[in-house]
N, C-alpha and C positions, 0 to 999 in steps of 0.2 A: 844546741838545745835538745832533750830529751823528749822522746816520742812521750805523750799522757798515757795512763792505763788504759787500754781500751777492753781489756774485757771486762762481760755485760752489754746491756742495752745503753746508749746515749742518744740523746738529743741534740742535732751538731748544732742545731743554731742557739742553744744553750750553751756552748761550749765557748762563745766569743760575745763579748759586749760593745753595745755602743760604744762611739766616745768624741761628745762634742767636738765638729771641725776637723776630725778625723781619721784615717785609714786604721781600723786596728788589725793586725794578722795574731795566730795561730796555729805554732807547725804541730800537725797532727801526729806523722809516721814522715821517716825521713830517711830513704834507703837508697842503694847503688843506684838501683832501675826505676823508681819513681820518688813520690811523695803527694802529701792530702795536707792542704794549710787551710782556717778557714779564716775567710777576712768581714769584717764589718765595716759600713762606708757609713758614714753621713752623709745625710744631703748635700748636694753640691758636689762632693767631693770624687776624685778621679785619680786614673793612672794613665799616664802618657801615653800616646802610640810607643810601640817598643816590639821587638822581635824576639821571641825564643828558640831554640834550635830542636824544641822538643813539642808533641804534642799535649796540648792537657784540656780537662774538661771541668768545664764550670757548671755548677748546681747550686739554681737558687732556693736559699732556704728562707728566706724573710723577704720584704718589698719587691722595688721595681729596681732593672738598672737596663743603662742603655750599654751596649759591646758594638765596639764598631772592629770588623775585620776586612783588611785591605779597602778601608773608606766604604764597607755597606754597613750601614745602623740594624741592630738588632735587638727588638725590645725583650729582654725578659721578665717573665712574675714568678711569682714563688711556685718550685715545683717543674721549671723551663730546666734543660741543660742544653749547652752549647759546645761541640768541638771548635778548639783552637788550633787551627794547623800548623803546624812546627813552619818557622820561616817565613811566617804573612803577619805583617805591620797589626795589631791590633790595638786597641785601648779600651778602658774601662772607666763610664760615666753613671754617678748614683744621682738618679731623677729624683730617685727619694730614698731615707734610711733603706736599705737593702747589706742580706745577710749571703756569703756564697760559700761553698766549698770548692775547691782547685784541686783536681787530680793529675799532677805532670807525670808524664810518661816517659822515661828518657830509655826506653831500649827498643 
């Protein structure tokens, strides 16, 4: 997938749409040492506990979601960021539509 044009001004929670019952993603920039995807949840809707071997940081742009790391619950609202620590069980639960960006760090 091809990084978007990113110069100028953007709006990231413009940059990804709803989608009924759905996780949607968007890779922003996608390089050796990191990358920036931005995902949109509907309600309900999750990502299993799962492990990565990198850090990344989540930035909520729209609603509420719940982030659970090594089994603690952490509410966030729009505007919240959160470090993922490389190698701790995490998951990802939308209380309600909620919009995030993901920054993984892999160096």
């Amino acid at each position: 997938m091809q990084d978007i044009e990113l110069s100028g001004v953007h709006r990231l929670s413009g940059l990804v749409e709803y989608q009924d019952g759905a996780v949607v993603s968007r890779s922003l920039l996608k390089k050796e040492k990191g990358s920036v995807t931005l995902f949109a949840f509907d309600r309900g809707q999750e990502l299993s506990e799962h492990t990565v071997p990198h850090d990344a940081l989540v930035y909520l742009l729209d609603g509420e979601a719940e982030i659970t790391i090594a089994g603690a619950p952490h509410h966030l609202r729009v505007g919240d960021a959160l470090l993922l620590p490389s190698n701790q069980p995490h998951a990802v639960r939308a209380t309600m539509r909620f919009k995030m960006s993901l920054t993984m760090v892999r160096a």
